[in-house]
C-alpha positions in Angstrom: 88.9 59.8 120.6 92.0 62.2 120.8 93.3 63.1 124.3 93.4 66.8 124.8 96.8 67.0 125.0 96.6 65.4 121.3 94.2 67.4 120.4 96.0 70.7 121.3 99.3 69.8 119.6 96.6 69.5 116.5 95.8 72.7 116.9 99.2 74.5 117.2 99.8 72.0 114.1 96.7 73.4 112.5 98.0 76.9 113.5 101.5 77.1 112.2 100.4 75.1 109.2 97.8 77.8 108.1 100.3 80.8 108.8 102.8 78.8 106.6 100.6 78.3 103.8 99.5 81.9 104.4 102.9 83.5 104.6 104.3 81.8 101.4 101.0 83.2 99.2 101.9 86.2 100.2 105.6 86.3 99.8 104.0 84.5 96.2 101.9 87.5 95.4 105.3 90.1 96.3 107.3 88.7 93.8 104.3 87.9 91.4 104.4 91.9 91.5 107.3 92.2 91.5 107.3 90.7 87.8 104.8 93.0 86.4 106.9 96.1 87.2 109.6 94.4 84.8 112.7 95.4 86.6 116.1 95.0 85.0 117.3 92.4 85.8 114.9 89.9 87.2 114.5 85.9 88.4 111.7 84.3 86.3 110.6 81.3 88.5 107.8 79.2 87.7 107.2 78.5 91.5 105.7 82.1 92.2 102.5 80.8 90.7 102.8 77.8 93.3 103.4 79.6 96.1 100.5 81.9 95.3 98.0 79.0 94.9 99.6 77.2 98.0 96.8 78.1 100.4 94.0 76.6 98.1 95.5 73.2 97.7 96.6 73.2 101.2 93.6 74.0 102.8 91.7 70.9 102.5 94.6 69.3 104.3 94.1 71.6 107.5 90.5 71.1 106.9 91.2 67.4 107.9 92.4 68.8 111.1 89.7 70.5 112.2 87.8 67.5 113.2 90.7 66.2 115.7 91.0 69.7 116.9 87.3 70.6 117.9 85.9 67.4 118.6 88.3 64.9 119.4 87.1 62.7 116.7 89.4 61.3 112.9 87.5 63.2 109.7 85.5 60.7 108.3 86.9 58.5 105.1 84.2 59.4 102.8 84.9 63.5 103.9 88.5 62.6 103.9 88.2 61.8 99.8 85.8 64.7 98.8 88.9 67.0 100.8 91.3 65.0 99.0 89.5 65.7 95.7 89.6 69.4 96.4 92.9 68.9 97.3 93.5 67.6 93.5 91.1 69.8 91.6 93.5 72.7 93.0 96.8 71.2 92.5 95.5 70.5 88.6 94.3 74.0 88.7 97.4 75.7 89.8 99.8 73.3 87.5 97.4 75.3 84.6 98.0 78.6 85.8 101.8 77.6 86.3 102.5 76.4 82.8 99.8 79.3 81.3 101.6 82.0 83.5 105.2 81.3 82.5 104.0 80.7 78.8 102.5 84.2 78.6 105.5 86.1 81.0 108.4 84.8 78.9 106.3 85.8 75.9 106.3 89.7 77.2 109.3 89.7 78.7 110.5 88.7 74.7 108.4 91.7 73.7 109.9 94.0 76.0 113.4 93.5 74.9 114.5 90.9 77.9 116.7 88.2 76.9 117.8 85.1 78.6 121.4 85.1 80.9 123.2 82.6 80.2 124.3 80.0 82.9 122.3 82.0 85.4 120.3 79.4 86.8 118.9 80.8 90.4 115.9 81.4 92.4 114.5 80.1 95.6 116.6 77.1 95.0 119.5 76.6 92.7 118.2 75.6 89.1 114.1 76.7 90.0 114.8 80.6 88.5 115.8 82.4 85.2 117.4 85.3 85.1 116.6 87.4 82.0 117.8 91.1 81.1 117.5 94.2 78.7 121.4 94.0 78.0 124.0 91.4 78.5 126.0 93.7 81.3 122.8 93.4 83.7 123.3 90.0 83.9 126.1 90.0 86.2 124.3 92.5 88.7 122.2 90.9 91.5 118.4 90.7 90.5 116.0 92.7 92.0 
C-alpha cells in the first residue's frame, strides 16, 4: 500500500505528465498545420508526427498510475504487460505514420517547387529539421 502522501505526489505526477503529453500533441498538430499551408520557407521535421501521436503511446504509462493514485495499490504485472503492449502497438504505429508522413510530404513539397537548403540542418533540436524553399534566397530568411 502507498501512503497518501505517496499517493498524492502520484497524482500531481499523473497531472503534469498528462498536460505534458497533451501540450506537445498540440504544439504537434500547430506545426503539422503549419506544413499543409506550405509557407516559404519552412522546417520539415520528422518529429511533428511524434509529438502528435505522443499522447497515445504515453497514455498507457499514466494509465499505470492510476492504480497508485486511487487506491493505494501497484497495477497488476499481468495489466502492467497488456499497457505495455498498448504502449508498443502505438509506438509501432506512430514510427509508420512517421516514415509514411515524411515520405509523402517531401514528395509534395518536390511537386510544389520546394528544394532542399543546403547545410540548414534545424528544428526543435539541431540536426532533427530540414529546411526547404521555393528559391535559393529564402533559405537564408528565418522559417516560418
Amino acid at each position: 500500500m502507498f501512503s497518501l502522501q505517496q499517493r498524492a505526489f502520484a497524482f500531481v505526477g499523473f497531472l503534469f505528465f498528462l498536460l505534458m503529453s497533451i501540450g506537445l500533441s498540440f504544439i504537434g498538430l500547430s506545426q503539422f498545420k503549419m506544413y499543409l499551408t506550405y509557407p516559404d520557407p519552412l522546417t520539415f521535421s520528422i518529429w511533428t508526427v511524434f509529438a502528435i501521436c505522443f499522447v497515445f503511446f504515453f497514455s498507457p504509462l499514466l494509465m499505470m498510475l492510476i492504480p497508485v493514485v486511487f487506491f493505494g495499490k501497484q497495477v497488476s504485472v499481468y495489466y502492467a504487460k497488456k499497457l505495455f503492449t498498448i504502449m508498443m502497438v502505438f509506438l509501432s504505429i506512430t514510427v509508420f505514420l512517421m516514415i509514411t508522413f515524411s515520405s509523402w510530404y517531401k514528395n509534395s513539397l518536390s511537386e510544389k517547387g520546394y528544394s532542399e537548403c543546403i547545410n540548414s540542418s534545424s528544428g526543435w533540436m539541431p540536426g532533427t529539421g530540414t529546411k526547404y524553399a521555393k528559391y535559393e534566397v529564402f533559405c537564408y530568411k528565418k522559417a516560418g
